[in-house]
N, C-alpha and C positions, 0 to 999 in steps of 0.2 A: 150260415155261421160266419161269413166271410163279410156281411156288411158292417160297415165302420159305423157303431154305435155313441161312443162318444166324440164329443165336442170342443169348440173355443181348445183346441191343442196345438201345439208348437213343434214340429221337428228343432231338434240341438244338434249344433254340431258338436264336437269335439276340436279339441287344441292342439289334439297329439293325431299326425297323420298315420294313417294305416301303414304307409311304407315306414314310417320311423318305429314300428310298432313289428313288424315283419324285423327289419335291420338290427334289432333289438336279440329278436330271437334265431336272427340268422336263417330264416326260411318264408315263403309264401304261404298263405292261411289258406287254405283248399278244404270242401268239403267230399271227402271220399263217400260217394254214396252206393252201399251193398245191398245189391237187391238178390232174389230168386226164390224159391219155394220153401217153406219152412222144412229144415233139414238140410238144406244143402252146404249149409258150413259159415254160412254170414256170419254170426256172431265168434265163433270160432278164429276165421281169419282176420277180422278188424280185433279181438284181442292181442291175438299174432303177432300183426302189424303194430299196432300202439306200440307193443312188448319192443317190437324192432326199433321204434324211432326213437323211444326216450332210450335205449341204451346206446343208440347215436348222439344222444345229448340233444333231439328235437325235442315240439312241445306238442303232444297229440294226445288226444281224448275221447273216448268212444260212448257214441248214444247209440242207445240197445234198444229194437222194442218193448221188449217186455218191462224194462224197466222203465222207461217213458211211461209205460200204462200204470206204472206202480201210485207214479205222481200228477205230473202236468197235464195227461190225458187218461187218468183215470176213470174222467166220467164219460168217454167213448166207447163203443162198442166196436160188432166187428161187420156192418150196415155197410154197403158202397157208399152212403155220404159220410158213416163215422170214419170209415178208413180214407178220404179224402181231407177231413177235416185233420185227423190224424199225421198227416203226412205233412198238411200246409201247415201247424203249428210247430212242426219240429224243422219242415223245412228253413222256417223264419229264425230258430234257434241255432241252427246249424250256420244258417248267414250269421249272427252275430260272432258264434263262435270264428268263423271266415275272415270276418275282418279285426276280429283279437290277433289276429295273425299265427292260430292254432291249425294243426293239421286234423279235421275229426272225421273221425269214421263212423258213418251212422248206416247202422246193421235194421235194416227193416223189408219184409217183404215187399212194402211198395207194389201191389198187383198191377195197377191203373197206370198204362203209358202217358196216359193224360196229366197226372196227379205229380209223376218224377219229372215229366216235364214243366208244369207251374213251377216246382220248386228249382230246375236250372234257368229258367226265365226271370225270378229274382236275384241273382248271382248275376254277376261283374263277369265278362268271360273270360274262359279257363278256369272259373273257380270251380265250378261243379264237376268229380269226376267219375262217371257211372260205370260201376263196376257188377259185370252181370257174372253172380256165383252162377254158372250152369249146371244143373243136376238134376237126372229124371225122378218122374213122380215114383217110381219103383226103388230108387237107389234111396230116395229122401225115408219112404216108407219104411225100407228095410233096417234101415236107423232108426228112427222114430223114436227118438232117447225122449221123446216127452210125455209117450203117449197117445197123440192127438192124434194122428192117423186112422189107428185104431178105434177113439173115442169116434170119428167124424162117419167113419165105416159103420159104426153102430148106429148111426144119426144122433148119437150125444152130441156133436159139434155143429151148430148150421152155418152154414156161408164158410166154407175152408177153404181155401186155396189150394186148387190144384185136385181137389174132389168133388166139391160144392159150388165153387166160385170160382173166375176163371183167373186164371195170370197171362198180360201180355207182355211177353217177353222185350227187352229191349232191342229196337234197330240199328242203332249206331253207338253200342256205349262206347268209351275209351277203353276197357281193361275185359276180359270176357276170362273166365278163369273157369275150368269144367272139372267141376269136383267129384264126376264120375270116375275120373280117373287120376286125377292131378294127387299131390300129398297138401297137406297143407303149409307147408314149406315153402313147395312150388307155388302154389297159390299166391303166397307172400309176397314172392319174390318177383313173380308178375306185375304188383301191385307199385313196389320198390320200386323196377325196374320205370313204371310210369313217372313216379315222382321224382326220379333222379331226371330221367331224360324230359322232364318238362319244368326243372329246372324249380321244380318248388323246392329244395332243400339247400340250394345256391344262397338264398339270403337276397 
C-alpha cells in the first residue's frame, strides 16, 4: 500500500516557516504518540491532556482510533498489514498536524514496534513522543467498557491485541505512565511534565 502510485508530481514548499508558525502559537508542534493495550486508558488521557493544554491557551488536537476507522481508514481492518497500513497513514497525518505547529495526541494501540518506529523515522527529531499507557492484559480486561474482551474470549473478535495478536511493548519511550495503578490525573501530569521540560510549550 506504501508504493508511490502516482506521477509527474511536485513537492511545494510553503512561504510561511514552521518556526514562524509555532511562534505564532507560542509552542513546538510535537506528536504525542499513546500506545498500549486496548483499555488501558489511551484515549482517556490524550482527552485529559488536550483538556489541559487548551485551557493553557495552547493548540492540541486528539486523533482517536476508532475514530480514524470512522473515516480516513475506514476501508482497513484489523490484519498485521491493515494495522501497519493503519498506523503509516495517520502517522503522515500527525506529521502534518507537527509541523502546523499543533501539539496532537494520537491514542492508538499501535502493536507493531516496527510500525511506531516508521512513524518517528518520518518526524524531525524531538518531534515524536512515545508514550507507553502500561496496563495489564487483566487490569484492561477487567474494564472492558467496550465489550471486546469479552467478544474476542468468545472468538467473536480475531486478531486482538493482547489475546489474539501480540503487542510489543515499547523500549525506549520518552513518557511510560502505568495505569495499573496511576489516576488519570497522574497520567497527565507525567505527560505535562514531559512537555514542559522539553520545552514544547516555551514557544
Amino acid at each position: 500500500m506504501t508504493q508511490q502510485k502516482a506521477t509527474n508530481i511536485t513537492w511545494h514548499e510553503s512561504q510561511v516557516a514552521r518556526r514562524d508558525r509555532e511562534k505564532l502559537l507560542g509552542q513546538k508542534g510535537a506528536t504525542v504518540w499513546l500506545t498500549g493495550l486496548s483499555g488501558s486508558g489511551k484515549s482517556t488521557i490524550a482527552v485529559a491532556a488536550e483538556h489541559a493544554l487548551i485551557e493553557r491557551g495552547r493548540l492540541a488536537y486528539v486523533l482517536d482510533g476508532d475514530n480514524i476507522r470512522h473515516g480516513l481508514n475506514q476501508n482497513l481492518g484489523f490484519s498485521p498489514e491493515d494495522r501497519t497500513e493503519n498506523i503509516r497513514r495517520i502517522g503522515e497525518v500527525a506529521k502534518l498536524f507537527t509541523d502546523s505547529g499543533i501539539i496532537v495526541f494520537s491514542s492508538f494501540i499501535s502493536p507493531y514496534r516496527a510500525d511506531r518506529d516508521a512513524v518517528r523515522a518520518i518526524m524531525e527529531p524531538g518531534d515524536f513522543v512515545e508514550v507507553y499507557v502500561r496496563a495489564s492484559v487483566e487490569t484492561c480486561e477487567g474494564r472492558d467498557v467496550k465489550g471486546l474482551y469479552k467478544k474476542a474470549r468468545a472468538g467473536e473478535i480475531p486478531e486482538f491485541t493482547g489475546i489474539s495478536a501480540p503487542y510489543e511493548e515499547p523500549e525506549k519511550p520518552e513518557v511510560v505512565v502505568d495505569t495499573n495503578d496511576q489516576t488519570v490525573e497522574e497520567s497527565v501530569a507525567a505527560v505535562m511534565q514531559h512537555l514542559e521540560g522539553g520545552g514544547y510549550l516555551a514557544g
